[in-house]
C-alpha positions in Angstrom: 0.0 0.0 0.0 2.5 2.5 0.8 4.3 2.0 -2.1 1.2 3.7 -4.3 0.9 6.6 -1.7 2.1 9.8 -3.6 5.1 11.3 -2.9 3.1 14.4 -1.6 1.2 12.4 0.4 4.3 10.5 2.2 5.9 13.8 2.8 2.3 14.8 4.3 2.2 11.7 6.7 5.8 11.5 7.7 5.4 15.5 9.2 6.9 17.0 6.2 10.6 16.1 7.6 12.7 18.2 5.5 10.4 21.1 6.8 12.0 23.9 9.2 9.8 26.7 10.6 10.5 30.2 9.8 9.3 32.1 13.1 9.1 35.2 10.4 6.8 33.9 8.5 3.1 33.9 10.1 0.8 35.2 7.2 -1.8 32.9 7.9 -1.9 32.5 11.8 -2.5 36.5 11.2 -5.3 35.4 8.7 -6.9 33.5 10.8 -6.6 36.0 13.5 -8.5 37.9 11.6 -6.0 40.5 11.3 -4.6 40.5 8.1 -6.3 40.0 4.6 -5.7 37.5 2.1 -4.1 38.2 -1.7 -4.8 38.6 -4.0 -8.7 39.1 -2.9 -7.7 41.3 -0.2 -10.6 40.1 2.3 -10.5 39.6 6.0 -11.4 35.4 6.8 -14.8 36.7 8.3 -15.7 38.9 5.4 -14.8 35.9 3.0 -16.5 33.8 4.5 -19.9 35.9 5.0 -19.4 37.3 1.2 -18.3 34.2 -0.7 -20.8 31.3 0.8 -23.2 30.3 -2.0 -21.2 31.9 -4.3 -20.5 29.1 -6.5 -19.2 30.7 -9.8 -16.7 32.8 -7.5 -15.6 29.5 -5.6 -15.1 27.6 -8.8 -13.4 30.2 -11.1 -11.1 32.1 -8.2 -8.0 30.2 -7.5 -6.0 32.0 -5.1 -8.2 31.8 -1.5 -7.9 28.1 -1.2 -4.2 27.9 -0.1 -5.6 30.6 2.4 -8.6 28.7 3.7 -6.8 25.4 4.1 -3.1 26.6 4.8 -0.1 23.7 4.1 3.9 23.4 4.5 3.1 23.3 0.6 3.7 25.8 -1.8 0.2 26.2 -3.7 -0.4 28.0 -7.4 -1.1 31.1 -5.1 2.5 32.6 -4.7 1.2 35.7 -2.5 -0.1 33.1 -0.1 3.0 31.1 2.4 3.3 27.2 3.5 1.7 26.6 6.7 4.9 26.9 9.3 5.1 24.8 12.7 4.3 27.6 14.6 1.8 28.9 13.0 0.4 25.3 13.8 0.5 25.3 17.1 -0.9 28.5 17.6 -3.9 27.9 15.4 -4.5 24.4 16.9 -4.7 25.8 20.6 -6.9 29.1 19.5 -10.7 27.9 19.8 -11.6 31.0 17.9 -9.5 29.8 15.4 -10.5 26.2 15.0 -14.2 27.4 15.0 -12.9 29.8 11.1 -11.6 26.2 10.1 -14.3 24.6 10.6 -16.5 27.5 9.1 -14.4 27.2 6.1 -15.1 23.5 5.7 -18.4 24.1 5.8 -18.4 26.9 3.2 -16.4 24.1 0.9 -18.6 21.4 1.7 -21.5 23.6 0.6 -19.6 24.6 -3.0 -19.8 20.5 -3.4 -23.4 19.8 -2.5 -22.9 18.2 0.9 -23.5 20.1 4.8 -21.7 18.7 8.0 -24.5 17.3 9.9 -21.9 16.9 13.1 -18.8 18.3 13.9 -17.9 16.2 16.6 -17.9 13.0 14.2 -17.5 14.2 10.8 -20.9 13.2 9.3 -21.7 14.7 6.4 -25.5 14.8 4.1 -26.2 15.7 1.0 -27.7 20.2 1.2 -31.1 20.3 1.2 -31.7 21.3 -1.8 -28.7 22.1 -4.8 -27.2 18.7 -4.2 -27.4 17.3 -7.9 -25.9 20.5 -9.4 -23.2 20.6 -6.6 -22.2 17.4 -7.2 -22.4 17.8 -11.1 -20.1 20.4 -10.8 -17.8 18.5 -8.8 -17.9 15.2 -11.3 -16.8 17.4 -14.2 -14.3 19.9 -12.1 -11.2 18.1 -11.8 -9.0 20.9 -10.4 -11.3 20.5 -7.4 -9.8 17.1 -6.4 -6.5 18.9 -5.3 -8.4 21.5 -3.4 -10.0 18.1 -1.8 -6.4 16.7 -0.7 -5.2 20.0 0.5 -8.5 20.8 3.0 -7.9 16.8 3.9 -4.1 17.3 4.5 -4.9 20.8 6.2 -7.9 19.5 8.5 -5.4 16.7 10.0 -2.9 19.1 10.9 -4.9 21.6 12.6 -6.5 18.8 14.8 -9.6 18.2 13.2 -8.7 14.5 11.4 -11.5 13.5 12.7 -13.2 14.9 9.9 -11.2 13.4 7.4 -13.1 10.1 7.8 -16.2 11.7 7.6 -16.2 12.6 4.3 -14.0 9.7 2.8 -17.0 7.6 3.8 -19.6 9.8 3.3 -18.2 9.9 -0.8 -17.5 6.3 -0.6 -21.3 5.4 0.9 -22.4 8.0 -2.5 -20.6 6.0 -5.3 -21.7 2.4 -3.8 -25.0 3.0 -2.8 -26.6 5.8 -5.4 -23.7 5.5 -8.2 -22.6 9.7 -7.1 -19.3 10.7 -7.6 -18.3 8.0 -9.2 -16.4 9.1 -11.8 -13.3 7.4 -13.1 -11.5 10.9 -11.9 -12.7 11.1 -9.0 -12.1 7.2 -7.8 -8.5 8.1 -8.4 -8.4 11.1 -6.2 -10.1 9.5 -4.2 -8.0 5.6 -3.8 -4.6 7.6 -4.2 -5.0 10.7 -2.7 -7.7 11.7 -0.5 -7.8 8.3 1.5 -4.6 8.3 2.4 -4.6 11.7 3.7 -5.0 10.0 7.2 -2.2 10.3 9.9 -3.6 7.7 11.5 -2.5 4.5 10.5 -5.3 2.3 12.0 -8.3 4.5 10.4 -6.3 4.6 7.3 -6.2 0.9 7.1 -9.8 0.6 7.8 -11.0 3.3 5.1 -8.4 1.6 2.4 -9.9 -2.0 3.3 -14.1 -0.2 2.7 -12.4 1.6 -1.0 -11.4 -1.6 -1.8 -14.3 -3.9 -0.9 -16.1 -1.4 -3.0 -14.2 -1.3 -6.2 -13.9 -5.1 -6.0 -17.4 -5.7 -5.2 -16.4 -8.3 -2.3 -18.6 -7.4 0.8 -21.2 -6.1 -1.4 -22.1 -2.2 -0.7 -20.8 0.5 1.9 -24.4 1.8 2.5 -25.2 5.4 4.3 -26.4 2.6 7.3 -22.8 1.9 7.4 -21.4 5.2 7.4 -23.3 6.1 10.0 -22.5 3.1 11.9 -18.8 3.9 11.9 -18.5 7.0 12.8 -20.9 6.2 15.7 -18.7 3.2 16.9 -15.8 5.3 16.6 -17.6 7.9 18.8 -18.5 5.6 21.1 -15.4 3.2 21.0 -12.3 5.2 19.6 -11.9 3.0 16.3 -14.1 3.0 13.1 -13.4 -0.9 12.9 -15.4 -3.4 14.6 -13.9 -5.2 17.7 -12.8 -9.2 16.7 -14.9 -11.5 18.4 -13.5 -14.2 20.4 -14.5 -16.5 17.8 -12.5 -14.6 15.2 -9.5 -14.1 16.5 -9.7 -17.9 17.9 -9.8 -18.2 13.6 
């Protein structure tokens, strides 16, 4: 398996090792902060996000604000924007203020895509109420969208907030098996190279791998929304996604 993880992705899961901080540099713990403004749109985080929720033809066709939203020790297509230092990290993780922006800019994302965190303790995501099949449309034939995807993924874990991750690796996973959504050829690939291994924890990781691949192979039959919900409330109640080995299996 981790032979086929992306190089990006390695780099991502091994804490970026060849990675120094650079105490000057702390453009986006000010962004998030509120303030300082973001370039090239020049917006404070609360005005962006107040002003640019809903507004799908801005989210699509603007480029630069995502490597502001969802901040990395990667250098994005945005070149006023900086990589995500380990300060900056720390500072962000441990401001409630903060995390609550982060998780405001999920949402605004998960909206652009047709889906609404339902909890934000567990991750479970639903379809929006009503602009779903466009949303989703949109995301099927916008392919520059799967790297935004793996950069909020890579972004959530490191600000403390994996626990979303699984959320909506399942949630997309539970769409293509059960209703055939999202299911393109372009997206699967994001998804099985990318995205799903955009978990720092190993064990989860595992587990999520194992339900992509049941599905593509067609061995356990489908990963139903009953499932997905199942998970992430045994995880919630137990710590692990995976259901505990019975005494008769391990015996086996």
């Amino acid at each position: 398996m981790s032979a086929s993880i992306p190089r990006d992705v390695r780099e991502f899961l091994d804490d970026y090792p060849d990675n120094n901080d650079d105490p000057s540099c702390s453009d986006n713990l000010l962004f998030y902060s509120n303030k300082s403004r973001c370039q090239p749109d020049n917006l404070y985080i609360d005005d962006l996000h107040k002003q640019w929720r809903g507004d799908y033809a801005k989210l699509e066709y603007k480029h630069g604000f995502i490597q502001w939203l969802f901040p990395i020790p990667e250098h994005g297509m945005n070149w006023e924007s900086q990589p995500l230092q380990r300060h900056e990290v720390e500072a962000m993780k441990a401001d409630e203020t903060i995390v609550e922006r982060v998780l405001r800019s999920y949402r605004l994302m998960l909206d652009f895509y047709g889906m609404r965190l339902e909890d934000s303790e567990t991750g479970l995501l639903a379809r929006s109420d009503k602009n779903w099949k466009d949303r989703f449309r949109n995301l099927t034939r916008s392919s520059h969208n799967y790297l935004r995807i793996s950069r909020i993924l890579k972004c959530l874990s490191m600000l403390g907030l994996e626990r979303l991750n699984a959320g909506f690796l399942l949630f997309v996973l539970a769409e293509q098996s059960e209703h055939g959504e999202l299911n393109t050829a372009g997206i699967r690939s994001s998804m099985d190279r990318w995205w799903a291994n955009c978990v720092r924890n190993e064990e989860e990781r595992k587990w999520i791998g194992e339900m992509i691949r049941n599905v593509r192979e067609r061995e356990r039959g489908e990963f139903t929304r009953e499932l997905y919900t199942e998970a992430l409330r045994r995880r919630k109640e137990t710590g692990k996604l995976a259901e505990e080995a019975s005494a008769v299996d391990a015996e086996e």
